[in-house]
C-alpha positions in Angstrom: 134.7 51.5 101.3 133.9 55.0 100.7 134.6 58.3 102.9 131.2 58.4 104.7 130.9 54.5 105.4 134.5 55.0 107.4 133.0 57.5 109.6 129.8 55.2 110.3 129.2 55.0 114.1 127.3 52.9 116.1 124.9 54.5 118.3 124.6 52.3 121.3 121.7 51.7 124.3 123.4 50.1 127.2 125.4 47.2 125.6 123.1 46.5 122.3 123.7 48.0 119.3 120.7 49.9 117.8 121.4 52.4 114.8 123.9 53.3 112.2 124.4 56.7 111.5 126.6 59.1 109.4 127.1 62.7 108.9 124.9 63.1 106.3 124.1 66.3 104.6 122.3 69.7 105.9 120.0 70.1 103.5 117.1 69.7 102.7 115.7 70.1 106.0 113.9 67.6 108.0 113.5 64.2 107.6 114.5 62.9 103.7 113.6 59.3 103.1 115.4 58.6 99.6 114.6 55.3 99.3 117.4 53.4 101.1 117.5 55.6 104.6 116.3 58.9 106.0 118.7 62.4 106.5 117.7 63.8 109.3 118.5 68.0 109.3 117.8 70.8 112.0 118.4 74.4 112.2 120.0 75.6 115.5 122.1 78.1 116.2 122.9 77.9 119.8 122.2 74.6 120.9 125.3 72.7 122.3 123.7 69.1 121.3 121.0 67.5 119.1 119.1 64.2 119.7 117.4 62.3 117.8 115.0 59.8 119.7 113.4 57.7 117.4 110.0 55.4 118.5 108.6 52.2 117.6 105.3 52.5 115.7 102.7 53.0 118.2 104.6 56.5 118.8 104.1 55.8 122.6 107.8 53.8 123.0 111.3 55.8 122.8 113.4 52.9 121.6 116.4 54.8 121.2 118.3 58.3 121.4 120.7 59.2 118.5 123.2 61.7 118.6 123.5 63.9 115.7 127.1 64.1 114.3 127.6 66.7 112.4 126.8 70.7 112.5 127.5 72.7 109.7 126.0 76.3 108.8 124.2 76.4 111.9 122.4 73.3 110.9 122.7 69.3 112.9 122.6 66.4 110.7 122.9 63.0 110.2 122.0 59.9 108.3 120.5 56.7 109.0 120.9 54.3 106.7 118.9 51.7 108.3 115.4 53.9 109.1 112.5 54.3 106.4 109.8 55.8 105.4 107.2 55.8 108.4 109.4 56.1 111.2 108.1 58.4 114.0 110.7 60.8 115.6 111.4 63.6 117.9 114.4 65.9 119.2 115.4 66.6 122.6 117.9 69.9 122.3 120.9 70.7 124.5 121.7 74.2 125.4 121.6 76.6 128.0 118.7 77.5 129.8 118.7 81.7 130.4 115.4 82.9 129.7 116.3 86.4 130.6 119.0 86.3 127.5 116.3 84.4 125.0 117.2 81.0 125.9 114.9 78.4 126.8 116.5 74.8 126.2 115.1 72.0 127.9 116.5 68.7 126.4 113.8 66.6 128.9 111.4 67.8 126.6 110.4 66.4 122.7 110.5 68.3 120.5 108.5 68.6 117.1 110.6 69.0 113.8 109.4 72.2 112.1 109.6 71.0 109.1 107.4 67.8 109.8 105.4 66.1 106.6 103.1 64.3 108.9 102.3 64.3 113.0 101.2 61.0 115.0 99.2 61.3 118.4 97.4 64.2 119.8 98.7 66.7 122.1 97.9 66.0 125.7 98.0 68.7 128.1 100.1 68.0 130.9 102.4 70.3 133.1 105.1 68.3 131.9 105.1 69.9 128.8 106.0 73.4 130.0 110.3 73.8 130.3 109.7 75.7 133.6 108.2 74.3 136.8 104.1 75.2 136.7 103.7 76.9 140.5 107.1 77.4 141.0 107.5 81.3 142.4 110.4 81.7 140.1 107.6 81.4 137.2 109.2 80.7 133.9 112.6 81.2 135.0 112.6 78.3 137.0 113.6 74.7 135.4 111.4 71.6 134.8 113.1 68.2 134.5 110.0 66.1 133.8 109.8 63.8 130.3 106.9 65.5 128.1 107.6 62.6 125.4 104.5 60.9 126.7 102.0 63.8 126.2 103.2 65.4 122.4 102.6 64.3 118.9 105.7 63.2 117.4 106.7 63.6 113.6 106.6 60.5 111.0 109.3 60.3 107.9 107.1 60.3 104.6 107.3 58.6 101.7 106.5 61.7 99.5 105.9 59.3 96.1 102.4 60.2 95.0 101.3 59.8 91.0 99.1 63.0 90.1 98.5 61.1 86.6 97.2 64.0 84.0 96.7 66.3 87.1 97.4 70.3 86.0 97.0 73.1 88.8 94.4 75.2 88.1 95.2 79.3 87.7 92.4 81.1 87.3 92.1 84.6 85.6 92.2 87.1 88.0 89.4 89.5 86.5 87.2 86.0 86.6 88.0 84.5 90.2 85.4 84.5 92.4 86.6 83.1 96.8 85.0 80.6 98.0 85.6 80.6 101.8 84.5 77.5 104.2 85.7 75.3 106.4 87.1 71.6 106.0 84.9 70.3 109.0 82.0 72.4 108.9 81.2 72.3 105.1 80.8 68.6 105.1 79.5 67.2 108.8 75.9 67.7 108.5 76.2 67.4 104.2 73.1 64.3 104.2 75.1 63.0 101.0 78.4 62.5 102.5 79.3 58.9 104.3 79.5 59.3 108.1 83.1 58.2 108.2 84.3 60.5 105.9 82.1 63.9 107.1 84.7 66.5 108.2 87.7 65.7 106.3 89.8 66.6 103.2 87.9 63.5 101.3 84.2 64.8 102.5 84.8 68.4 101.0 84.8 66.5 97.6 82.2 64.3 98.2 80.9 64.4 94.4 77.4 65.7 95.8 79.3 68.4 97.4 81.8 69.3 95.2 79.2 69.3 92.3 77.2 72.1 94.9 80.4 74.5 94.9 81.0 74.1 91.1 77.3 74.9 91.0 77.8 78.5 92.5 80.6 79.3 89.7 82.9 80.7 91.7 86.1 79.4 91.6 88.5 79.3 93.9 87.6 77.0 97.0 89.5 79.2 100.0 90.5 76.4 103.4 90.5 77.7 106.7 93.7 76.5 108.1 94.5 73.0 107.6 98.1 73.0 109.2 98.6 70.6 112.2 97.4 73.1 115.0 96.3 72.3 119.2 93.5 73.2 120.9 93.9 75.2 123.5 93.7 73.9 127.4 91.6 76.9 128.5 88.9 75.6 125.7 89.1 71.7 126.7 88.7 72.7 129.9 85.2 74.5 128.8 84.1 71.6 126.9 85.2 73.9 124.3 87.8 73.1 120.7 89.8 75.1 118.7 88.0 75.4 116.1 89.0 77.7 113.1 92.7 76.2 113.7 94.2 79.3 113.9 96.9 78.6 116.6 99.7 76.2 114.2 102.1 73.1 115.1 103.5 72.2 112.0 103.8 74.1 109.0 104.0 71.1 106.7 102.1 68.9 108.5 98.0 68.6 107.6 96.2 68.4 110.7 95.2 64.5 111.2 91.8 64.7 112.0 90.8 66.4 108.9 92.2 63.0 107.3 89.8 59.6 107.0 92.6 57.2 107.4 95.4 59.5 108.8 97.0 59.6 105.1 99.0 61.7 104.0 98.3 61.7 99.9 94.3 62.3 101.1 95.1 65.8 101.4 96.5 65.5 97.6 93.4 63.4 96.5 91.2 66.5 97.6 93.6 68.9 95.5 93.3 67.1 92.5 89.7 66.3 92.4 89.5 70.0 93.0 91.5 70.6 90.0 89.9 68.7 88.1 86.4 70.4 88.5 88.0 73.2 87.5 88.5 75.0 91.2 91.5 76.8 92.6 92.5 75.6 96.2 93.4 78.2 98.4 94.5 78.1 102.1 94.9 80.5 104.7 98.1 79.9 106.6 99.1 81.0 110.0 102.8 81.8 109.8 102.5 85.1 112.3 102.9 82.8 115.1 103.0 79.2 116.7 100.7 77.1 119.2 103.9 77.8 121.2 102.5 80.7 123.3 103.7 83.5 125.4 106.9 82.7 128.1 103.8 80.9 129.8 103.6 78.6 127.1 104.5 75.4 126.7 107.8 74.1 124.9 106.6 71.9 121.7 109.2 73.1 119.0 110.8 76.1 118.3 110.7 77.6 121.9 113.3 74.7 122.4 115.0 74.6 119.8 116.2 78.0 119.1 113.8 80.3 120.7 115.6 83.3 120.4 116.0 82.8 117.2 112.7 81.8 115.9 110.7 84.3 118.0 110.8 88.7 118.3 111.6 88.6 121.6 111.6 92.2 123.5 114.2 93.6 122.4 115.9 95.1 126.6 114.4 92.0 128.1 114.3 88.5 126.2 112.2 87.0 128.8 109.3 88.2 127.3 108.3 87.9 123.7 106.9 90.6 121.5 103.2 90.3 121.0 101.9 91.7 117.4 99.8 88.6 117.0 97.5 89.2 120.0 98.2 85.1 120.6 101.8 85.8 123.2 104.3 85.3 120.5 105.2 86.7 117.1 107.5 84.8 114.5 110.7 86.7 113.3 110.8 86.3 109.4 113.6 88.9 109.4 116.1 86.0 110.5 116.7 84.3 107.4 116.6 81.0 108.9 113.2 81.5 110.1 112.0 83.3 106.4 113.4 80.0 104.8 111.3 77.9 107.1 108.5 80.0 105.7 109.3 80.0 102.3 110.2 76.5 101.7 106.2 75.2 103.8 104.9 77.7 101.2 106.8 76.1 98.4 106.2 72.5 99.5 102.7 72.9 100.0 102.4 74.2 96.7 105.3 71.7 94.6 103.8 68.3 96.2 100.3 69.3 97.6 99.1 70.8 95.2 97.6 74.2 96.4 97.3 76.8 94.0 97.8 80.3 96.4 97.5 81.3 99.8 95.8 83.9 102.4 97.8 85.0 104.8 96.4 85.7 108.3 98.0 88.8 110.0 99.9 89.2 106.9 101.3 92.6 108.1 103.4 90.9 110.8 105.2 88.3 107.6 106.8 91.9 106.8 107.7 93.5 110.1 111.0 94.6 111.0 111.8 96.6 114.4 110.7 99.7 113.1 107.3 98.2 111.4 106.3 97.3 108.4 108.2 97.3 105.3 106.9 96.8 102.4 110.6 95.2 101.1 111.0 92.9 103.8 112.7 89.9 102.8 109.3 87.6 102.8 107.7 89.6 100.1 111.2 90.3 98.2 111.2 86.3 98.3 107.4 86.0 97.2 107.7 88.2 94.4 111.0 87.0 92.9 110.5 83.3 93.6 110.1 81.7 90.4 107.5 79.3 92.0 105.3 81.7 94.6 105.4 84.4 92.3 103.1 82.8 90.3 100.7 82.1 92.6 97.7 83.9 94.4 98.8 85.6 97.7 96.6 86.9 99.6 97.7 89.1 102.9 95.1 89.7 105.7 96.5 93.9 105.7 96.7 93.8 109.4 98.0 93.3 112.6 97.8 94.0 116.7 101.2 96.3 116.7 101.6 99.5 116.1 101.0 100.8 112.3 99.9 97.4 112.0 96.8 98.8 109.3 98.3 98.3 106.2 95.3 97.9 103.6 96.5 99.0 100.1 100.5 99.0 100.9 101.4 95.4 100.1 103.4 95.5 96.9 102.9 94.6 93.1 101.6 91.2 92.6 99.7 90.8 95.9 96.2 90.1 96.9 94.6 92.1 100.2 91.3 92.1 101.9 90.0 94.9 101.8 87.9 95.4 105.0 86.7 99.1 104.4 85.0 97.7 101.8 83.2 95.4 103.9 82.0 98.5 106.1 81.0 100.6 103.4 78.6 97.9 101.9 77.1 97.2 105.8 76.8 100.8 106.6 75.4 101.8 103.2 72.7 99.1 103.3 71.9 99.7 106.9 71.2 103.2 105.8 74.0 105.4 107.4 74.0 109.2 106.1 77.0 110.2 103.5 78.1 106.7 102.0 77.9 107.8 98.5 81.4 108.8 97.9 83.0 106.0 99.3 80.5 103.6 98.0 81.5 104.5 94.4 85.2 103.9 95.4 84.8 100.5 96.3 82.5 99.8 93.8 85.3 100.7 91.2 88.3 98.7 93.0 88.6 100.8 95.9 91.3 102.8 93.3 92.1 105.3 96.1 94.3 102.3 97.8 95.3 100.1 95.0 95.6 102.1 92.1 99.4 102.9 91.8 102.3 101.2 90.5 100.1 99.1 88.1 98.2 97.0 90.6 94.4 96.1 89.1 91.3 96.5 90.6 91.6 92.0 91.4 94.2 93.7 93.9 90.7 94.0 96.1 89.7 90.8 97.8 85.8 92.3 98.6 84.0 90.9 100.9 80.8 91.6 103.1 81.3 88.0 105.4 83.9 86.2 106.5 84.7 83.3 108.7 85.4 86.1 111.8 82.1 88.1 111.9 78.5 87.8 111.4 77.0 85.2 108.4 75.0 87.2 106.0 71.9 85.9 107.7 73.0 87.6 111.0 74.5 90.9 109.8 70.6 91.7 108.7 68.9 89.6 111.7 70.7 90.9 114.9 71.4 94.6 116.3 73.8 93.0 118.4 76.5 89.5 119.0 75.1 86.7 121.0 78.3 84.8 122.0 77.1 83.5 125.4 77.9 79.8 124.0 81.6 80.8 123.7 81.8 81.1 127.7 83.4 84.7 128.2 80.2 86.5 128.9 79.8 87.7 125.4 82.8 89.8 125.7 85.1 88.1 122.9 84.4 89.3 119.1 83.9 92.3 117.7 81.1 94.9 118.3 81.2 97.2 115.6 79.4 94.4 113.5 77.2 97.2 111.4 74.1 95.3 111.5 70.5 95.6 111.9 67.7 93.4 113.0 65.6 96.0 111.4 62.7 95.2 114.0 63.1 92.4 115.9 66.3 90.4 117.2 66.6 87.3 116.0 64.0 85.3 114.2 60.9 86.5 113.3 56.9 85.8 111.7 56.9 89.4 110.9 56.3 88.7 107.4 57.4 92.7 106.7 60.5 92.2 108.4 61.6 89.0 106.9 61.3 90.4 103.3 63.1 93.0 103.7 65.9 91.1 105.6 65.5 88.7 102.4 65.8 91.9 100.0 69.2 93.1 102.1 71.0 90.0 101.5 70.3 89.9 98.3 71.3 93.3 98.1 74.8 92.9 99.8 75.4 89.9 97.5 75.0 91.8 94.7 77.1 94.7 95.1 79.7 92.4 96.2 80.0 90.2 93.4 79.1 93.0 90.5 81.9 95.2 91.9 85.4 96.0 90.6 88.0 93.6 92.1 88.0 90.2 93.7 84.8 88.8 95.6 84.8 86.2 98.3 81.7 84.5 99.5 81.6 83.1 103.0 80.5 79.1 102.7 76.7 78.8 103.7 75.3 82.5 102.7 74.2 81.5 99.0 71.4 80.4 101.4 71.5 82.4 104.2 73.4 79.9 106.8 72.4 80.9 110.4 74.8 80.9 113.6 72.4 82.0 115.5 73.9 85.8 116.0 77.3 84.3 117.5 80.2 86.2 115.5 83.1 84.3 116.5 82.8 80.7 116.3 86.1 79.8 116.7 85.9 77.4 119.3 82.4 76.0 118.7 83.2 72.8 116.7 79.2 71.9 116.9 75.8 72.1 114.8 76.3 76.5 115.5 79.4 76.2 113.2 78.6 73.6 110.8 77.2 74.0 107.8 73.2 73.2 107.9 72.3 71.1 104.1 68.8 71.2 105.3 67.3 74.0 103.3 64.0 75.6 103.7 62.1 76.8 100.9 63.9 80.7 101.6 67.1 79.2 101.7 66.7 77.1 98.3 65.4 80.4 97.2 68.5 82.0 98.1 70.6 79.7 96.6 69.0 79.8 93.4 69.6 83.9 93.2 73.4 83.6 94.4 73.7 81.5 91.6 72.3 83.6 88.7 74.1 86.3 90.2 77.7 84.8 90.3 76.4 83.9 86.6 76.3 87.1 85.6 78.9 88.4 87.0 81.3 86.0 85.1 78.8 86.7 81.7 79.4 90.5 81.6 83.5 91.7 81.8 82.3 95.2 82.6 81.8 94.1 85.9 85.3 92.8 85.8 87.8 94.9 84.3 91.2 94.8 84.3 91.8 98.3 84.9 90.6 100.6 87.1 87.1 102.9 86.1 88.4 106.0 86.6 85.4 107.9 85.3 87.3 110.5 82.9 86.2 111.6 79.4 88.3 109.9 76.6 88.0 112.4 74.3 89.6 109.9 71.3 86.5 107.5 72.0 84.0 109.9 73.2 83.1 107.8 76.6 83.3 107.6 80.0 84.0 104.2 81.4 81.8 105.0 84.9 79.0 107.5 84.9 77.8 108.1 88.2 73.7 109.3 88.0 71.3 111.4 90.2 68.2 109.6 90.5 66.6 112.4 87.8 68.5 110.6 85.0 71.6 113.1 84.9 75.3 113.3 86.2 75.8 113.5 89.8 77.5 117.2 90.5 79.5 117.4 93.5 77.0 119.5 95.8 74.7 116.2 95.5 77.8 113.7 96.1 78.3 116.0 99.5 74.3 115.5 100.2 74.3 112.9 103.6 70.6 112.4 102.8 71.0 111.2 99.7 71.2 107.3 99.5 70.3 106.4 95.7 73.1 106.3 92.9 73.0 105.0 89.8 76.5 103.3 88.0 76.3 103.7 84.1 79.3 101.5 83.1 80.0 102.0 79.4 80.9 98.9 77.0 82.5 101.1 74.5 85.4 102.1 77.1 88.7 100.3 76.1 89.2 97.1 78.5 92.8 97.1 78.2 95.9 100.3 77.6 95.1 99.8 74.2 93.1 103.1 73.3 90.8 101.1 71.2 86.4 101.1 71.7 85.6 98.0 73.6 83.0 96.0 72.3 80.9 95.4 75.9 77.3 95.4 76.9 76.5 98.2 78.1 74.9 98.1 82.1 73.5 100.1 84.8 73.0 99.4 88.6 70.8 101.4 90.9 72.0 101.1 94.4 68.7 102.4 96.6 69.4 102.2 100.4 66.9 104.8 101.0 63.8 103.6 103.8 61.2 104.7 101.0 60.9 104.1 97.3 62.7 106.2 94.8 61.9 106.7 91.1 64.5 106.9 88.9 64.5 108.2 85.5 66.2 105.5 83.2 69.1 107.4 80.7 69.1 107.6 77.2 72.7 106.3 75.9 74.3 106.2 72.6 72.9 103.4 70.1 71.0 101.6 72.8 67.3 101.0 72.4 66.1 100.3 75.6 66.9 98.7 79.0 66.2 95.2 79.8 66.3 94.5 83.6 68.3 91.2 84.7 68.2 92.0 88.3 65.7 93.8 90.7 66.6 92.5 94.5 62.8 93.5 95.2 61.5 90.8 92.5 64.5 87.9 93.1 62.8 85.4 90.3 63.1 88.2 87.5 64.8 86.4 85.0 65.7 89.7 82.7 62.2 89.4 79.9 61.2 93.4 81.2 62.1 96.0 78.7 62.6 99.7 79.4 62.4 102.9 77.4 65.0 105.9 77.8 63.3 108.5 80.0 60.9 106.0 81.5 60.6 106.7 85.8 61.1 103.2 87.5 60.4 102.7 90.7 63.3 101.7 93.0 62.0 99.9 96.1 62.9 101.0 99.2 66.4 99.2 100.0 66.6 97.8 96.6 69.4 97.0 94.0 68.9 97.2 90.2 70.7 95.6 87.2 70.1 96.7 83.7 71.8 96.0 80.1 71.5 98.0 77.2 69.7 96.6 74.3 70.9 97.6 71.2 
């Protein structure tokens, strides 16, 4: 008999004997099935006792409560040698109860392991579920004794065993990825090709119908709106309302369940690898800025009970009340290293046995905050970038937050992604024809280098984007002066206002055959400077054919025919569709709109070219009394293929383009420049004539006609 079978107790219920249990070990954390029993590991630091209740397999029965034995490094563990894989659990948490000092134990209430692999049952909102007596006059200090086992999800040990075959992650180029942003449920719920029973869920999104529709875009890099377990909120149910977008997290291992078929685990892994194997990137945007948990209001699912004081920024002269940077009542602290490992090691499992191939994160500002703000060497990106893993992955930070200096676009460090909203603005204000755009047009045509060129980050640095999942569609941004949110039932008075749009005429839809082209030509204009410049574009699902929500900008809670995804395409829309996809086309045919370095626009005297040329409409080079013009709104972009692509001083061996960018209200004509061994100008794209397939040729010197609001492309024919 060895050392750790002489300590085995027997954990009794009454007079019967239930489980056997030994010390175990404190790492990993979580549940750890290896095949004969299950180590069960939990990260407190000032609890007094750990349970672990396990239930039978309905979820709904507590057959027995389990001491944990052991506590070692701040962590509670044990071993049960007789448990497997599929057992659902929960912890109840002893400790004190002082939420004036930070402390908010309750051990009459279940709690979910944070580092659960899979979730069973849905939350069920009950005052029970709140550590503190709902109505009492004491508020949150006062003390609820009530059971909430019978109204939360509980956690299930996995069997992680999954056989990927030939299956290789994908890692796509950065000068060739193009974002595909959408949604798990609302890409696939009104798809006509995907089986009723399956519309919604990890398994629909890859439909082959489907899938063969995002592979038929070329972008590559299929971007999930979260996909953690996460709750809808009461205040929405109550409505009639769900949490839709997800944004308010559980679990951070855990896949939600109801984007599942079957409520499998490996479904999730299924969807990565048929992913990978058409040749796409999966992305996901991960919420780890703060939990479903809430303010001291909240209720007590998790961490609040487990260690709130540690897992939570709490205000600093009175822990009763938690700092807020997320705008959602509670803000994770990453610069506890317990915490920062709980991060680091969802990131890492996610990616090591799920399959995902980078990340977005939302609020990414707060990941890095310390007392005095952000810091770019917080521990979470010191970890990212040195991680032999994450490190080689895409991540992607959201550059902002709700606390002070929270704006942080352009100061992630080396190796990071960012959106880049100003370049968002730009392109809306631009196109809706605001007065002196020109010089901050050409910056974030070029990779926005004024934020992101320094200490040898590329122009990919840029995630660009016109649309997103918060904001207007690209139908909306050119259809409505204003957001129509009524549906969302706070009088219209949640999302943002400074949407930047124009109805040019007429809110909402229209017959106005004037106004509908030109709507037509503005998309296609947005779409185009977005994916022919410098950096890294993301599309937002349903605009490569001009997806409608009906002027609402922040669907978040509307889980209904507004949100989803319409597959019913009129002849506009497959129109649309047909453009976005010769345009992602040649955006991945021509590396000058892709370069790895930043277009600086200075005169290489050694190869005797620019690599930018910025052009007055009369042919020649912009002078900087016509850059500080505010009536002007036509530029051309002569982007030279003999400029070196790489550090190398070397004459690159590129074709040759210009784009026209004409946001004026009236034509313009624009005298067409005469550049070294060309011949002439071929046109591939004019927004104003959408099924110009690139046969037009173009002398030097020749005056074209730039429609009113119109975007041009041209090569150089040699």
């Amino acid at each position: 008999m060895n050392s750790q079978e002489k300590v085995m107790a027997d954990i009794s219920v009454g007079s019967k004997v239930r489980s056997r249990i030994t010390e175990g070990n404190p790492f990993p954390l979580g549940a750890s099935w290896d095949g004969v029993g299950v180590n069960f590991a939990l990260f407190s630091a000032h609890a007094t006792k750990v349970e672990l209740c396990l239930f039978d397999s309905t979820g709904e029965v507590e057959m027995e409560r389990i001491e944990l034995p052991e506590y070692t490094d701040e962590i509670w563990h044990g071993y049960l040698p007789d448990v497997h894989a599929g057992q659902i659990y929960g912890y109840r948490v002893y400790g004190p109860y002082e939420p004036q000092a930070g402390h908010r134990f309750n051990h009459n209430k279940l709690l979910i392991d944070p580092y659960a692999k899979q979730l069973v049952g849905k939350l069920k909102w009950s005052e029970c579920l709140f550590g503190y007596t709902i109505g009492s006059p004491d508020k949150d200090l006062s003390f609820d004794e009530r059971d909430s086992a019978p109204f939360v999800p509980k956690a299930r040990v996995v069997d992680p065993a999954f056989t990927w075959g030939n299956h290789r992650s994908c890692r796509i180029p950065a000068d060739k990825t193009v974002i595909y942003e959408t949604h798990v449920r609302g890409i696939s719920m009104r798809h006509p090709a995907v089986p009723s029973e399956l519309q919604g869920t990890f398994a629909g999104l890859v439909h082959p119908e489907l899938l063969q529709h995002i592979r038929s875009l070329g972008v590559t890099s299929v971007e999930l709106m979260p996909v953690h377990a996460f709750v809808d909120d009461n205040h929405l149910l109550e409505r009639g309302l769900k949490n839709y977008w997800g944004y308010n997290t559980l679990a951070f291992f855990a896949p939600h369940t109801p984007y599942t078929a079957h409520g499998h685990l490996n479904e999730f892994k299924e969807m990565a690898a048929r992913l990978h194997n058409a040749g796409l990137e999966l992305i996901l945007d991960v919420v780890y800025n703060h939990t479903a948990e809430g303010s001291e209001l909240g209720p007590t699912l998790s961490m609040r009970g487990i260690d709130n004081v540690t897992y939570y920024r709490l205000v600093s002269d009175n822990k009763r009340y938690y700092v807020n940077d997320s705008g959602t009542g509670n803000t994770l602290d990453l610069s506890h290293p317990c915490v920062l490992r709980l991060v680091t090691d969802s990131l890492r499992y996610w990616t090591r046995d799920m399959g995902v191939d980078g990340f977005r994160f939302d609020l990414g500002t707060i990941l890095a905050r310390e007392k005095q703000g952000f810091n770019e060497r917080h521990g979470f990106n010191l970890a990212c970038r040195q991680d032999p893993l994450l490190s080689q992955l895409k991540l992607i930070a959201e550059p902002w937050d709700c606390g002070v200096g929270g704006y942080q676009v352009g100061a992630f460090p080396p190796g990071w992604y960012e959106w880049n909203d100003r370049f968002r603005d730009t392109v809306r204000a631009f196109w809706r024809g605001e007065k002196g755009k020109l010089p901050e047009l050409a910056s974030r045509l070029t990779g926005s280098g004024d934020m992101f060129n320094q200490r040898g980050r590329r122009p990919a640095a840029s995630v660009n984007f016109v649309t997103a999942h918060d904001g207007f569609t690209l139908h909306d941004l050119v259809s409505y002066n204003g957001k129509h949110n009524e549906a969302n039932g706070d009088d219209n008075r949640d999302g943002t206002d400074n949407n930047l749009s124009s109805n040019y005429g007429v809110e909402g839809p229209t017959d106005d055959k004037n106004i509908v082209r030109l709507r037509q030509r503005q998309m296609r204009n947005m779409l185009c400077t977005l994916l022919f410049s410098q950096g890294t574009p993301m599309m937002l699902s349903g605009d490569e054919f001009a997806h409608t929500q009906a002027g609402n900008n922040n669907v978040y809670c509307q889980d209904n025919e507004l949100s989803w995804i319409n597959w019913d395409l009129k002849d506009s829309g497959k129109k649309m569709l047909e453009f976005t996809r010769r345009v992602v086309s040649l955006r991945q045919a021509y590396p000058m709109l892709r370069r790895g370095r930043f277009l600086v626009g200075e005169y290489n005297e050694e190869l005797g070219v620019k690599d930018v040329t910025w052009l007055s409409p009369d042919g020649s080079e912009m002078r900087d009394d016509q850059w500080h013009d505010e009536n002007r709104a036509c530029l051309g972009m002569l982007l030279d293929g003999r400029a070196q692509p790489t550090g190398i001083h070397r004459s690159g061996a590129d074709v040759t383009l210009l784009l026209i960018f004409n946001a004026h209200p009236e034509p313009v004509n624009f005298v067409l420049p005469e550049v070294y061994q060309g011949k002439d100008w071929i046109c591939l794209i004019d927004t104003n004539k959408p099924e110009q397939h690139g046969t037009a040729h173009y002398p030097f010197g020749h005056s074209f006609v730039v429609t009113d609001r119109s975007l041009l492309l041209f090569k150089l024919r040699k």
